[in-house]
N, C-alpha and C positions, 0 to 999 in steps of 0.2 A: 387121422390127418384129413382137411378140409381141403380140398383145391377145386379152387374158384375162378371159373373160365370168362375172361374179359370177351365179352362180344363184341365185335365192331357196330357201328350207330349206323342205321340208315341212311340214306343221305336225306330224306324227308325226314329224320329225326336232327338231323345236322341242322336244320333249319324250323322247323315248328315239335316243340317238345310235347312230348307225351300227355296228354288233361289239357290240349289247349282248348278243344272247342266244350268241356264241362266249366273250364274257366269263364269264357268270353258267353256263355251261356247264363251263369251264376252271377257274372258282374252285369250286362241287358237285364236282369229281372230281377235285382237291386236296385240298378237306377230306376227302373217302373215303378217300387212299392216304393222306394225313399221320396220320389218326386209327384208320382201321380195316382198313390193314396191318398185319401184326405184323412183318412183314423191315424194320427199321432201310435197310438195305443198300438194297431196293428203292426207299424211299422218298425217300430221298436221291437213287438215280440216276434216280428223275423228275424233282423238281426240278433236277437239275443237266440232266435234258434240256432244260428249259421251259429255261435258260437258254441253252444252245447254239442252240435255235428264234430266243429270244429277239435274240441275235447277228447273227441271216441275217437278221433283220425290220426292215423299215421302218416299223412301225406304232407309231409312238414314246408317242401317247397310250392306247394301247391297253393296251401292257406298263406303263407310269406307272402307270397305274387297278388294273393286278393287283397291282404292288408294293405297291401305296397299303393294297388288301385283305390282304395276307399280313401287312402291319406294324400295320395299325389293328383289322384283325378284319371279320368279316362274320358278322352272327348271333350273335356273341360266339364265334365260330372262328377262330383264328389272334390275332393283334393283340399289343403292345407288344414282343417280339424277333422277332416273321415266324415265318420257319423254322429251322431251326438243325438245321445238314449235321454229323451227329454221327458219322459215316464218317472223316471227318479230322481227325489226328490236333493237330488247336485246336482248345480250349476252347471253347465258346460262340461257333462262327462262324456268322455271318449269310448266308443264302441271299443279303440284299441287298447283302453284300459283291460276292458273283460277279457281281450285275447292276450296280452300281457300277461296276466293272472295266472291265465291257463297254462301259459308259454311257463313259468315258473314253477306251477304244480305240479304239470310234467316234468321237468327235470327233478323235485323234490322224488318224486316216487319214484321214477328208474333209476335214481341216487349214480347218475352220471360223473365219470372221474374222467371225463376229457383233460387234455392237457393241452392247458391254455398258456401259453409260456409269458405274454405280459401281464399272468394275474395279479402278483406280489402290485406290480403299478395300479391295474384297476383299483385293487385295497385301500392305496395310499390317495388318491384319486378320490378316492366316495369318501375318506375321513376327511379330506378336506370340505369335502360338500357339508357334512355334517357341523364340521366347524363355521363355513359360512353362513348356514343356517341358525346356526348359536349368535354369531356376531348380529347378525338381522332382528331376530327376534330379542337379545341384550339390549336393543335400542328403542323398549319399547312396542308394544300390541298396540297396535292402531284399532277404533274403535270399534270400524267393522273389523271381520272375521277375515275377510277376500284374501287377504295377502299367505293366510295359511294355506286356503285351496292353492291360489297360486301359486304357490312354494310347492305343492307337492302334483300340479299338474305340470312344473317345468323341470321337476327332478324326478318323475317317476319311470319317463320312456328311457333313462339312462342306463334302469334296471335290464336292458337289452343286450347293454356289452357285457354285459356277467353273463345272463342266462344264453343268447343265441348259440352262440361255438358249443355249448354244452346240450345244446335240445338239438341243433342242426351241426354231424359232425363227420360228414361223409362228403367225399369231393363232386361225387355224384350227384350227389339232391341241390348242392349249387349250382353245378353246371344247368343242371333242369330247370332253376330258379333264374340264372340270366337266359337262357332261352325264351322264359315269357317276357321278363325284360325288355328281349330284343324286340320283339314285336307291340310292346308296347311303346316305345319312343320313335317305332315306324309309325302306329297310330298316332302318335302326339306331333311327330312330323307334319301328317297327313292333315289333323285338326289344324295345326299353324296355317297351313296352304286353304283351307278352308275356308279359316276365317277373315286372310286376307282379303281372297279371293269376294266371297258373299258378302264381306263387310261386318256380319258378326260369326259368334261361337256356336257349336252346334247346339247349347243350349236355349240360346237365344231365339231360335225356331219355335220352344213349345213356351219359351217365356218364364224357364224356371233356373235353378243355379246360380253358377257363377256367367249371368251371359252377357259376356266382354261385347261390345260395341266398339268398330275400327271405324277409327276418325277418317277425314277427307283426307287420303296420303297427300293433296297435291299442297296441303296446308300445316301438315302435322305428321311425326313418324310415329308410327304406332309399336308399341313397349310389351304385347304378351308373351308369358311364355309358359308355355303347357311344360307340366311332367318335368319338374327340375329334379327331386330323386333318380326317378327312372333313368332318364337322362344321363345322372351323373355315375348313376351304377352301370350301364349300360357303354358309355365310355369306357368307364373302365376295363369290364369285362372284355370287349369287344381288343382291346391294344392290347390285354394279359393272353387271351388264344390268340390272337396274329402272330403272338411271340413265344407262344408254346411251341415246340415239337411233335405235340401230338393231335391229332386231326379229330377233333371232336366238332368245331362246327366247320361250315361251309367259309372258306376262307372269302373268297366274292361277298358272299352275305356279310361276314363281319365289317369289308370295307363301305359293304351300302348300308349299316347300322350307323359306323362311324359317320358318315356322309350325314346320315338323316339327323341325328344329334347337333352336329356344326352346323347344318342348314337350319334347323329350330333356332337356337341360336344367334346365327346370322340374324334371320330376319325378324328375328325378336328385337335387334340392334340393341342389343343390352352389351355394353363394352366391355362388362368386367368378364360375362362369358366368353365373347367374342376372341378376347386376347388370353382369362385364361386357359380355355380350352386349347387354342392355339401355342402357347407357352409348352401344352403338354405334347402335342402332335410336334414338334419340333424337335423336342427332346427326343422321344421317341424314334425318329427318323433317323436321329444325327448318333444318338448312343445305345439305341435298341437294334432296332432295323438295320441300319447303318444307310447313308444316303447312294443309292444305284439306279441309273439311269431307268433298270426295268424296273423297280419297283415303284418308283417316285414318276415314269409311266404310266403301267396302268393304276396307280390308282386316282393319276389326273385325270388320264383317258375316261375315266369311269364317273370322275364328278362333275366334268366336263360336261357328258352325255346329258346327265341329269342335269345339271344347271339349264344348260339350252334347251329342255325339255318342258322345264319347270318356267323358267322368264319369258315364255309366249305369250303369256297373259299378262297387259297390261298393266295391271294393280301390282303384280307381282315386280313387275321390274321398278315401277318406285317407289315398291318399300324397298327393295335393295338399293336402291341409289340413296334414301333416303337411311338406311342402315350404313354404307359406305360412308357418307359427311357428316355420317356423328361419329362412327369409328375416328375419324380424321381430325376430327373434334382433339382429341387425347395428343397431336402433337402442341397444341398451346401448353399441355401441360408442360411436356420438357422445355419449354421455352422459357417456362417461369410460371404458370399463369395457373393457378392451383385449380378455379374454377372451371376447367377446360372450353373457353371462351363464354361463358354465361352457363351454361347448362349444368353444371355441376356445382354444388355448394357443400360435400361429404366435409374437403380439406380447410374451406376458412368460415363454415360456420359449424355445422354438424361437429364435426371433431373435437373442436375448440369446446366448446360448450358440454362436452362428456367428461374430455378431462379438465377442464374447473372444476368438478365436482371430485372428480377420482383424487386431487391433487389434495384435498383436504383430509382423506385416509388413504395414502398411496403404497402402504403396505400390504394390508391384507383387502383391503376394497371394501365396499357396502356390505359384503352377502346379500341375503334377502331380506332385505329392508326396506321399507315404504320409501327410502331416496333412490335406493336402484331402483325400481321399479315405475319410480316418476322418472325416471334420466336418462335409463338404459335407450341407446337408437341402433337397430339391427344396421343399418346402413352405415354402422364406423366399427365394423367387427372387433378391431384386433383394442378397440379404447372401451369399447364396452367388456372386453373382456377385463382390460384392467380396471376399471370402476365396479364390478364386483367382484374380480377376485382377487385384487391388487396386486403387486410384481410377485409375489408367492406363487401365485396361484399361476399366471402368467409363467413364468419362470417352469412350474412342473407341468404344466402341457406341453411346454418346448420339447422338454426331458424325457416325456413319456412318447412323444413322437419320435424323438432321436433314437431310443432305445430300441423301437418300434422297427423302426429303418432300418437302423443297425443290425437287429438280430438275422431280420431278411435279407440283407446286405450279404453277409457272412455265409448265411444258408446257400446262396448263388453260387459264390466261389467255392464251395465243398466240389470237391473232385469226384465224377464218376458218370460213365456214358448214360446212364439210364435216368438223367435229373431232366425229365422233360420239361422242366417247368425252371429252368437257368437261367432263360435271360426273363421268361415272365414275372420270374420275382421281383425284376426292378423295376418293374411297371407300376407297385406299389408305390416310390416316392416319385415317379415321374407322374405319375397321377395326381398323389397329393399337390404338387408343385402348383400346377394348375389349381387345384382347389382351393388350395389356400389362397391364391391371387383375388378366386371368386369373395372368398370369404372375406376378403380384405378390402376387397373396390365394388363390391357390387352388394352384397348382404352376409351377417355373419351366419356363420356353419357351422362353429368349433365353438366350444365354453363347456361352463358347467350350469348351465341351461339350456333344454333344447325342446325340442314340439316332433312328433313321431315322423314328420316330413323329412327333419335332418335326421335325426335318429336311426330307421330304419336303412337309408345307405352307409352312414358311418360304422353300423351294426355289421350290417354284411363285411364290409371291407374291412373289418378288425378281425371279423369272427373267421372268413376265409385267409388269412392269411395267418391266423392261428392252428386250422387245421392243416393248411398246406406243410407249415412250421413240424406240426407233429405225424405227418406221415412221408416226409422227405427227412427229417435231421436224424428218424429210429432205424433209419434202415444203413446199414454199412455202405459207404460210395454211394447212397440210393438205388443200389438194386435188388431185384424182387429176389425173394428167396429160392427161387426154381424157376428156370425159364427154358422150357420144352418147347420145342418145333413138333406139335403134329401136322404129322398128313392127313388130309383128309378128303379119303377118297369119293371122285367124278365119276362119272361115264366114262367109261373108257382109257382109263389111267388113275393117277393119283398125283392130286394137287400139294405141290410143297408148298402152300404157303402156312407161313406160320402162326400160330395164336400164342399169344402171353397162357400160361400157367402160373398163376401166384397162390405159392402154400400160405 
């Protein structure tokens, strides 16, 4: 018999996890050789080392967190196609291809029997992809080749909901994995404030990247928004431990996470964030949390602080002002006025003009075919979903989320004092709620095409709530099979406090 003593976390581990400074070490001296190499050749055959490293390591939350940084950006460095290994002779291939690869070979060898409770779904799910791929390619091979690469560069990161919950399957190596998280949407915070502040991105300093340039606010609101991944894992994360029982981060810090995320946001004045993140925080308050005078308190007291800490700076206070009167924008819409007083054209041009197309195969959609692919517009999510996968396809993403809910649903209400994680389970579709809004009014998230940017949070938040699924529904009432109080003796007596034993 194995018994396996739970140590309590530091309280500097409650807030900066373990490999953080080999991390913030490894990604500094990535961006140097990605950006200010001039050998093509060299730069490549680093990355392609990190990946062989990558390969020999068991540090599965570790290399997650770097991916996560190469695909969402750090600092406004790297972010929406990673890297791109331009040594070989494909187009536009993804460093996070090779780590893909890997992520799959690994589970091939240690022949992983995780249990994934909505696998039978994933199944049905990828035959469909398959089928749309048939429907696409039945229509005709267009004469270049491109539409095949991009068929299999927008279906290949999907390979993630299979393999992750099966290579990452311990509650542990997540919790460590949004611990970087947390500190990276503080830095993506910080970069916002930044680049208001200086007027550009911090790339924009050596003149390389993505370096955003901030228009004259007193004439224009300016739209960036660092680390939408990060960000939206990191939300989550961040409302699932507030609503946990169990003290694994610093409760203070997860509210100044959440803060730093809705402050990104804010003054990004992107509305579909704006409202859905807020759609989630509401929920949360009113059927998680529940709404008390002290809670809803301090954690104003505390954004509070920071708001008037942050809007001393001039620049800063009119992009909020100018965030504020576009948010304010979106009451024309309930008035009637679909284009929220000029500024938007998603509901009477954009939309309209996806589905004219979708309306001429409105069953099963394009697939991947050379007209989705002239048609498809990320900014009308829920029409582009029907234009390639038509009401079918539509129809069993509803089902495979429902199911998805549902089963966590049920797992909450299982009776038994030791379910530390009761009400955090519903944090999963109070999350989504919000996400979907994003996906719906601001860019799409969800389909059966994605890019490793959406990918990689969808992945985590399928794949964690699969292991949660299979380490709370096996246990009776969910409690641990032995739970011994040792003492353990002081100086000068002996301390009752107790520590979990789990056989």
């Amino acid at each position: 018999m194995i018994m396996k003593v739970e140590k309590p976390k530091s309280e500097i581990r409650k807030i900066i996890p373990d490999g953080t400074g080999k991390l913030a070490g490894l990604t500094l001296l990535s961006i140097g050789i990605n950006y200010f190499v001039p050998q093509v050749l060299i730069r490549d055959l680093w990355f392609i080392a990190l990946m062989i490293v990558y390969f020999r390591s068991r540090d599965e939350a570790f290399w997650l967190a770097f991916m996560l940084i190469l695909n969402d950006g750090f600092a406004g460095f790297f972010g929406i196609r990673g890297v791109q290994i331009s040594s070989l002779p494909i187009p536009e291939f993804e460093l996070t291809h090779i780590y893909l690869m890997a992520v799959i070979i690994k589970v091939i060898r240690t022949r992983s029997k995780t249990f994934v409770f909505y696998d039978t779904w994933l199944k049905v799910l990828g035959l469909y992809i398959l089928f749309l791929i048939y429907i696409g390619f039945s229509m005709g091979m267009p004469e270049e080749y491109s539409i095949v690469l991009r068929t299999v560069r927008s279906t290949f990161p999907l390979l993630l909901f299979y393999f992750l919950p099966r290579l990452i399957n311990k509650q542990s190596e997540y919790e460590r994995f949004f611990g970087f998280v947390f500190l990276l949407v503080i830095s993506a915070f910080i970069t916002q404030m930044f680049s208001i502040v200086t007027g550009f991105s911090p790339p924009a300093l050596f003149g390389v990247g993505q370096a955003y340039e901030v228009e004259d606010l007193t004439k224009e609101t300016w739209r960036g928004l660092f680390n939408i991944a990060a960000n939206i894992t990191g939300f989550f994360a961040a409302l699932f431990y507030l609503a946990s029982r169990k003290d694994i981060f610093n409760r203070t810090y997860l509210q100044l996470v959440l803060i730093a995320i809705y402050g990104t946001a804010f003054f990004s004045a992107t509305r579909g964030w704006i409202m859905g993140l807020g759609i989630s925080l509401m929920l949360f308050f009113v059927f998680i949390q529940k709404v008390s005078i002290r809670k809803v308190a301090g954690f104003g007291i505390i954004a509070f602080i920071a708001l008037q800490i942050i809007i001393l700076h001039p620049r800063i206070r009119l992009q909020m002002g100018n965030s504020i009167m576009r948010t304010l924008t979106l009451r024309s819409v309930f008035e009637g006025d679909l284009t929220a007083g000029g500024t938007s054209s998603r509901a009477d041009i954009q939309a309209p003009k996806v589905m004219k197309v979708w309306a001429q195969k409105p069953v099963f959609g394009w697939g991947f075919s050379d007209t989705y692919f002239q048609n498809y517009n990320i900014h009308v999510g829920n029409q582009t979903i029907l234009l390639h996968s038509g009401i079918v396809g539509a129809i069993l993403l509803i089902f495979f989320f429902i199911y998805f809910f549902r089963k966590l649903y049920l797992l909450a209400l299982k009776p038994g004092p030791y379910n530390y994680f009761k009400m955090s389970l519903l944090i999963f579709p109070v999350t989504f709620a919000g996400w979907f809004f994003i996906h719906s009014s601001s860019g799409q998230q969800f389909g059966y095409t994605t890019s490793y940017i959406y990918a990689l949070p969808q992945a985590v938040f399928l794949s964690f709530g699969a292991i949660l699924y299979k380490d709370i529904a096996n246990r009776p009432c969910n409690k641990p099979s032995v739970i011994n109080k040792i003492k353990t003796p002081l100086k000068g007596g002996v301390s009752t406090e107790p520590r979990n034993i789990i056989v």
